[in-house]
C-alpha positions as CSV (number, residue, x, y, z in Angstrom):
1,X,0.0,0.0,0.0
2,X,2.8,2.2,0.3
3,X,4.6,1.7,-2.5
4,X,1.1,2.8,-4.1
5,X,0.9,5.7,-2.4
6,X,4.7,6.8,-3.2
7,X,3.5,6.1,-6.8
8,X,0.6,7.9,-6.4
9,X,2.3,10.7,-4.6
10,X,4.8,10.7,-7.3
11,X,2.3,10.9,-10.7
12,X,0.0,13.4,-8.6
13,X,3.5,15.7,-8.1
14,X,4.6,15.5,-11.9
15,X,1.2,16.2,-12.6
16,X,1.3,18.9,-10.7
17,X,4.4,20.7,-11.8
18,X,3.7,20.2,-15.5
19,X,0.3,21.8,-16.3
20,X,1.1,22.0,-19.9
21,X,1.5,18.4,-20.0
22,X,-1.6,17.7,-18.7
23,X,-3.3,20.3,-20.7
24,X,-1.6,18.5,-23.7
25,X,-2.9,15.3,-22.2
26,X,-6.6,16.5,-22.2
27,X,-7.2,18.4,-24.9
28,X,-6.5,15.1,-27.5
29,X,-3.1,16.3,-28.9
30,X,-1.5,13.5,-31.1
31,X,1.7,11.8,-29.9
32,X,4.0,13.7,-32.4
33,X,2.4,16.9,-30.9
34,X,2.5,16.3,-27.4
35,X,5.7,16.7,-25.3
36,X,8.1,13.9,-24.4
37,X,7.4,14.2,-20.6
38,X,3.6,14.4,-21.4
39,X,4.4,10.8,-22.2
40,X,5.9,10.3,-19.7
41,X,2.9,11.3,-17.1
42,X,0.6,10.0,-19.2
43,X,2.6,6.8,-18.5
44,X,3.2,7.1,-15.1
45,X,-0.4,8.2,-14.8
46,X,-1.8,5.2,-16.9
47,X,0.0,3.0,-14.7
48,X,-0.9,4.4,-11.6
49,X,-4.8,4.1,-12.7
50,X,-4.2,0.4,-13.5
51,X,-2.5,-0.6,-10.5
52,X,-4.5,1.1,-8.2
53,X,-7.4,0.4,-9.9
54,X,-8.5,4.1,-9.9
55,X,-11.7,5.6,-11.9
56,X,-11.6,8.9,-13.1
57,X,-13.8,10.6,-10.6
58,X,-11.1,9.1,-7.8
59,X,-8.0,10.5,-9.8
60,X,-9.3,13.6,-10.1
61,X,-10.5,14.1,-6.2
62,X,-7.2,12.4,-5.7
63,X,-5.6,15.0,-7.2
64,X,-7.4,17.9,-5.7
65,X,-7.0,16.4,-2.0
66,X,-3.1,16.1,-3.2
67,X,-2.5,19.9,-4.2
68,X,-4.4,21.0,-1.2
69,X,-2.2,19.0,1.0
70,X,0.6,20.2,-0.8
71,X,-0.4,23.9,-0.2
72,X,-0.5,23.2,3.0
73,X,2.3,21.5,3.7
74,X,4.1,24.6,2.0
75,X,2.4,27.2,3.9
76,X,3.3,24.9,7.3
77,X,6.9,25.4,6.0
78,X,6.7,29.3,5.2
79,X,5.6,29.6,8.5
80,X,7.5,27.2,10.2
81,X,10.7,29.3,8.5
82,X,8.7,32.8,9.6
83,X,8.7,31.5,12.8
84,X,12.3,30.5,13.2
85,X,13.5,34.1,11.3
86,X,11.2,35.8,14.4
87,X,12.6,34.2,17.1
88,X,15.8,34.6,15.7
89,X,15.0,38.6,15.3
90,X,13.8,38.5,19.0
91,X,16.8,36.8,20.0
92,X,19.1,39.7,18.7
93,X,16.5,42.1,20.1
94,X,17.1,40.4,23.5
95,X,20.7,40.1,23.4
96,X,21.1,44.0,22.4
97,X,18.8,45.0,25.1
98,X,20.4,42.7,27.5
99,X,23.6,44.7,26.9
100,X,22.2,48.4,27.5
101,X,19.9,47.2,30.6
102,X,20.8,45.6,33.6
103,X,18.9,41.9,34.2
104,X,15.9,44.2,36.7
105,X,15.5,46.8,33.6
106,X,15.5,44.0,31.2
107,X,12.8,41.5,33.2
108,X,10.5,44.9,34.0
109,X,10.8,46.1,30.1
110,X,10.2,42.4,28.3
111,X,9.3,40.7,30.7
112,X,10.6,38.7,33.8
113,X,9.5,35.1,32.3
114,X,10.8,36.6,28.7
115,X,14.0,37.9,30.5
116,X,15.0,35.1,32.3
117,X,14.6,32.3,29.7
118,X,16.5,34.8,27.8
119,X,19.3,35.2,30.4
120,X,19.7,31.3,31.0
121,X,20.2,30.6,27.3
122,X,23.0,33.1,26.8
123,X,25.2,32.2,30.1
């Protein structure tokens, strides 16, 4: 089952990133018109229908759930690197305030939770 899902995974991706072959693919274009990795979805697709034994209603909701989870996973990892670039800007935010304001003046402007986490990292 996993190996079907890796292939599935796999066709649903190419699909994905190559539009123009899968317009080529549905509109009826011949094989000396279409694109030599439009065959080559086509035959990774064709496959994938076979083994899994997919109709077309499936593929196609298949497909749909598969971009959605893919632009999710991408916006997990925008934010997952948002994240990380904040804390790191917080971080230098901390350290330079730590230097101009003793640890009191530091705990009553940010925080005393903020400020001593802070001050335990950097020793």
């Amino acid at each position: 089952m996993k190996k079907h899902f890796t292939i599935l995974a796999s066709a649903i991706l190419l699909a994905a990133t190559t539009p123009s072959a899968m317009a080529a693919g549905l509109h009826g274009s011949t094989v000396a018109e279409t694109p030599v990795a439009a065959l080559q979805l086509k035959e990774v697709n064709s496959n994938l229908i076979l083994e899994l034994e997919l109709n077309e209603s499936q593929y196609v909701l298949l497909k749909t759930l598969y971009s959605q989870y893919q632009k999710e996973v991408s916006a997990l990892a925008n934010a997952t690197q948002e994240n990380a670039e904040l804390e790191g800007l917080t971080n230098a935010f901390l350290a330079e305030a730590s230097r101009i304001l003793k640890p009191e003046q530091l705990a009553g402007y940010v925080g005393t939770t903020t400020a001593e986490a802070f001050l335990a990292e950097s020793k």
